[in-house]
KOLZA-461333 format. One record per residue: residue number from 1; residue in one letter; z, x, y of N, C-alpha, C, O in turn. Coordinates in steps of 0.2 Angstrom, whole numbers, always signed. Each point is the difference from the previous one (the first is absolute). Last residue first. Example, Ala and Ser with C-alpha at 12.3 -4.5 7.8 and 13.67 -1.06 7.14 Angstrom:
<pts>
   drenza   lumvex    n.zz    n.xx    n.yy   ca.zz   ca.xx   ca.yy    c.zz    c.xx    c.yy    o.zz    o.xx    o.yy
        2        S     +35     +64     -11      +1      +4      +6      +3      -4      +5      +1      +3      +6
        1        A      -1      -1     -34      +0      -4      +6      +0      +4      +6      +3      +5      -1
</pts>
This chain:
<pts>
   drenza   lumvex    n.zz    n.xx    n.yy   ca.zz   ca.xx   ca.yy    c.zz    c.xx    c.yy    o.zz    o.xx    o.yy
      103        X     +85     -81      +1      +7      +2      +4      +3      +3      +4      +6      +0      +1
      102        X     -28      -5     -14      +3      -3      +7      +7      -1      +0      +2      -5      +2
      101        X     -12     +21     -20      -7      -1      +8      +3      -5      +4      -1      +1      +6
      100        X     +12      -2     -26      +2      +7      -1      -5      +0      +9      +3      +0      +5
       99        X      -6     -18     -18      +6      -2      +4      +4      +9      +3      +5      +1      +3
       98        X     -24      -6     -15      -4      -2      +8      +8      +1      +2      +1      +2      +6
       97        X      -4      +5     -28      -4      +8      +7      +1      -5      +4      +0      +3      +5
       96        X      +8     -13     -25      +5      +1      +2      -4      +7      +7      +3      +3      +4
       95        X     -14     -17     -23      +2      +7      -1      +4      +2      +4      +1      +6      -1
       94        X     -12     -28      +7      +4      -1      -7      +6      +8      -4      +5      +0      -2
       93        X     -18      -2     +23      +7      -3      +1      +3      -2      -6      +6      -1      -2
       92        X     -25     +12      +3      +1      +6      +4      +8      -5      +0      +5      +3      +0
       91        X     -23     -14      -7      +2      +2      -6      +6      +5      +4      +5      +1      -4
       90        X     -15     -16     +19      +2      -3      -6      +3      +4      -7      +4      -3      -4
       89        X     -16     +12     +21      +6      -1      +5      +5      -3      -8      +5      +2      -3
       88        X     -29      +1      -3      +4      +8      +3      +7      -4      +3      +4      +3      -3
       87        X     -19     -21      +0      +3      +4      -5      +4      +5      -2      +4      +1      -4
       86        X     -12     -11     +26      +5      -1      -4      +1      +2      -7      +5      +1      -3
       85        X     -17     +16     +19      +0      -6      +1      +6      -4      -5      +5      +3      -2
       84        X      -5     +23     +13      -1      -3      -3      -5      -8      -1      -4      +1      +4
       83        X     +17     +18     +10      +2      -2      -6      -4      -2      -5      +1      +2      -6
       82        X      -2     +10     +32      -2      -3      -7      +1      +0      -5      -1      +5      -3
       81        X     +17      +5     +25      -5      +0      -6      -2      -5      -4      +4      -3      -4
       80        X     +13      +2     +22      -6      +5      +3      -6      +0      -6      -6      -1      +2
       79        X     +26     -12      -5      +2      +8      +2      -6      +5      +2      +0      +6      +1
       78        X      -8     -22     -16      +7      -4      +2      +0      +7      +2      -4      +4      -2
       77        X     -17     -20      -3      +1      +6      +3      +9      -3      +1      +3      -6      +2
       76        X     -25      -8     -15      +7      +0      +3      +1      +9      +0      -3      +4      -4
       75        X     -17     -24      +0      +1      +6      +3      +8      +1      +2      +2      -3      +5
       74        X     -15     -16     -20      +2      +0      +8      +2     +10      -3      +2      +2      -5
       73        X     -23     -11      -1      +3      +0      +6      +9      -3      -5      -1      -4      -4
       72        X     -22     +23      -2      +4      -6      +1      +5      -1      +4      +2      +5      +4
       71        X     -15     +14      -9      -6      -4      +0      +5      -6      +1      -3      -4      +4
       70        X      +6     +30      +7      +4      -7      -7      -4      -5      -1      -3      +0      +5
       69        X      +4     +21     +13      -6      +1      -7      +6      -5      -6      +3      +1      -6
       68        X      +4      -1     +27      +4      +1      -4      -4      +4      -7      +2      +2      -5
       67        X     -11     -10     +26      +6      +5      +4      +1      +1      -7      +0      +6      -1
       66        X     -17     -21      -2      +0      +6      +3      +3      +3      +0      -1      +6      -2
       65        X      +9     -25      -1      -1      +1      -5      -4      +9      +2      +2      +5      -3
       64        X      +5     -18     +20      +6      +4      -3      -4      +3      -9      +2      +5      -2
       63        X     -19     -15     +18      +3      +4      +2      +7      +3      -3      +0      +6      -1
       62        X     -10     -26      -5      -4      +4      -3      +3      +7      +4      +1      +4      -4
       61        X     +11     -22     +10      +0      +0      -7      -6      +5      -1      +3      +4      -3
       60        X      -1      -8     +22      +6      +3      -1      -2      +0      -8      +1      +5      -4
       59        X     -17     -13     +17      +0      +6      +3      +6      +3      -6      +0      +5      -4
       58        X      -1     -27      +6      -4      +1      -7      -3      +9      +2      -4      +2      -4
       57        X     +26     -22      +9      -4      +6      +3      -6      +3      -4      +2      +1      -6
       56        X     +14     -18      +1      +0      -1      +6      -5      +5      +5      -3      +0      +6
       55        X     +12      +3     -29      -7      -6      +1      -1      -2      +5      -5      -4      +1
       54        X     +21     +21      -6      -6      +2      -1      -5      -7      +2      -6      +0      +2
       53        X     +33      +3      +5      -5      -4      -3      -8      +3      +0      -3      +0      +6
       52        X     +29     +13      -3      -8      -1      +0      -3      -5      -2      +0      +0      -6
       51        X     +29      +8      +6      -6      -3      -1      -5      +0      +3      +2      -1      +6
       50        X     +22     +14     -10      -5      -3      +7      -8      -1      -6      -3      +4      -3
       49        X     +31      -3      -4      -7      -1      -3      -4      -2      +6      +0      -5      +2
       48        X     +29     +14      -7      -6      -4      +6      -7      +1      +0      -2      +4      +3
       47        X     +23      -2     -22      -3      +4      +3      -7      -4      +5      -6      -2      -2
       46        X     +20      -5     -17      +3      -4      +6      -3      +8      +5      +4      +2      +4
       45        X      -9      -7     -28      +5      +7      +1      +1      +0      +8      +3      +4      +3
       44        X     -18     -19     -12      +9      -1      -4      +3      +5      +2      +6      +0      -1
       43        X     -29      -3      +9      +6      -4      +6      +6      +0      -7      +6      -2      +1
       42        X     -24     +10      -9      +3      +5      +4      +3      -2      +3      +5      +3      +1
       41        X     -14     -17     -18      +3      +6      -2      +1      +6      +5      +2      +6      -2
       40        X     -12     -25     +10      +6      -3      -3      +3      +5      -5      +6      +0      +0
       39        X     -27      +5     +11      +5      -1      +2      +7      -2      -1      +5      +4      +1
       38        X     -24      +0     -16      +5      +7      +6      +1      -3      +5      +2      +4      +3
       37        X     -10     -23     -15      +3      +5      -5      +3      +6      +4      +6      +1      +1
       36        X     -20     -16     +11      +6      -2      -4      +5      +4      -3      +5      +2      +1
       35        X     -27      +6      +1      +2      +0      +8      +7      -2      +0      +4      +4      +1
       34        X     -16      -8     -20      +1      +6      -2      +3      +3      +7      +4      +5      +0
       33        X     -12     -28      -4      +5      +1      -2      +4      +8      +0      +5      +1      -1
       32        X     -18     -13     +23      -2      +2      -7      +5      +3      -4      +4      +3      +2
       31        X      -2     -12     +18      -4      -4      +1      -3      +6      -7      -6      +0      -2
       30        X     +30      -2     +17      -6      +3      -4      -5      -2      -3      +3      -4      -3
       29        X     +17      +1     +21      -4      -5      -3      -4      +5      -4      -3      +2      +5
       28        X     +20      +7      +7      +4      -4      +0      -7      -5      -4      +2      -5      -3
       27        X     -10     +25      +6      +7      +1      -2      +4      -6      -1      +4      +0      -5
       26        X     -29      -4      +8      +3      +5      +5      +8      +1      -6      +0      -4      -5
       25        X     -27      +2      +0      +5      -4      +2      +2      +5      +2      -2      +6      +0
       24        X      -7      +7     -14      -5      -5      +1      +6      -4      +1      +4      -1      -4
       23        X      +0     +27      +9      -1      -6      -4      -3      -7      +1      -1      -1      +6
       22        X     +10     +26      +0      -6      -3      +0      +0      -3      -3      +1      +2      -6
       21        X     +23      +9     +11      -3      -2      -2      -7      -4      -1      +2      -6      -2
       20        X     +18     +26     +10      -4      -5      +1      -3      -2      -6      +0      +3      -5
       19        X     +25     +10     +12      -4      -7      -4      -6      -1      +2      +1      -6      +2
       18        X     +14     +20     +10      +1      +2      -5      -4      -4      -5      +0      +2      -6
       17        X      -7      +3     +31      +2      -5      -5      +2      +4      -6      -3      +4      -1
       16        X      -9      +6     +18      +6      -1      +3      +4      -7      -3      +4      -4      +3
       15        X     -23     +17     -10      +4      +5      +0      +6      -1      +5      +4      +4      +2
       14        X     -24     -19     -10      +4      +2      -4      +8      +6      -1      +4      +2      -4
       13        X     -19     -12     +24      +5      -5      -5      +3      +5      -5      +6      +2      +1
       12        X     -20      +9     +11      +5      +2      +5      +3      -9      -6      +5      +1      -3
       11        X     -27      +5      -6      +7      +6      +0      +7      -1      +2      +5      +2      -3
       10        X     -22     -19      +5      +3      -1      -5      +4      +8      -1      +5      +1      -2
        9        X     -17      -4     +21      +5      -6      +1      +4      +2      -8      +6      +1      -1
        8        X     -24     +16      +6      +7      -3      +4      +4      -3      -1      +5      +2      +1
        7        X     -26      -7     -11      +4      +7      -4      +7      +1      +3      +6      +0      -3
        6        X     -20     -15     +15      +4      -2      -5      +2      +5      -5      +6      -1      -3
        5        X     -18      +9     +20      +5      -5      +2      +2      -1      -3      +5      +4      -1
        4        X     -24      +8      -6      +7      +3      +1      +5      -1      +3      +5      +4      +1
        3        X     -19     -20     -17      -4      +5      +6      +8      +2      +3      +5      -4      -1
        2        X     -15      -6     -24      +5      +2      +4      -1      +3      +6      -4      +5      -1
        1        X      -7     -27     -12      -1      +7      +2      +6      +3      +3      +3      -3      +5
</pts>
C-alpha cells in the first residue's frame, strides 16, 4: 500500500537521482532476468543506477506499483520521469531515445 511516506521517499529518489530503478535484487545482484536486463543496458551508458530491491520490502513493491499505476516489476524512472519497465528501456536503447535521456 502506498501511504504518503513512501510516496515521499520514492518522489525525493526519483528527483534527486538521474537513474532509478524497482527491481527485484539489487544492481550489483538481480534476482530476475528482466531486472538484469535494465540494468546491464543502463550501467552501459556508464550513468549511476540507484537501485530498489522490491523483494526486500513487500510495502514497496506494491506501493511503487501504485505510485506508477504499472502492474510490473522492475520500474525504471530516468530524470525524474517514469519510463518504463525493461522492455520499454530495452527498445528506447535499441531506437537510440535512452542514449538521447542520459546524457
Amino acid at each position: 500500500m502506498l501511504t504518503d511516506q513512501l510516496r515521499q521517499e520514492i518522489e525525493k529518489d526519483i528527483k534527486n537521482n538521474k537513474v532509478v530503478i524497482f527491481m527485484k535484487g539489487t544492481v550489483e545482484q538481480p534476482m530476475c532476468g528482466f531486472s538484469g536486463r535494465a540494468v546491464q543496458i543502463l550501467q552501459s551508458y556508464g550513468a549511476p543506477v540507484k537501485g530498489h530491491n522490491v523483494l526486500a520490502s513487500e510495502e514497496l513493491r506494491q506501493g511503487i506499483k501504485e505510485f506508477t499505476q504499472w502492474p510490473t516489476i522492475p520500474q525504471i524512472f530516468i530524470n525524474g520521469e517514469f519510463v518504463g519497465g525493461a522492455d520499454i528501456v530495452a527498445e528506447m536503447h535499441e531506437n537510440g531515445e535512452l542514449a538521447q535521456l542520459l546524457k
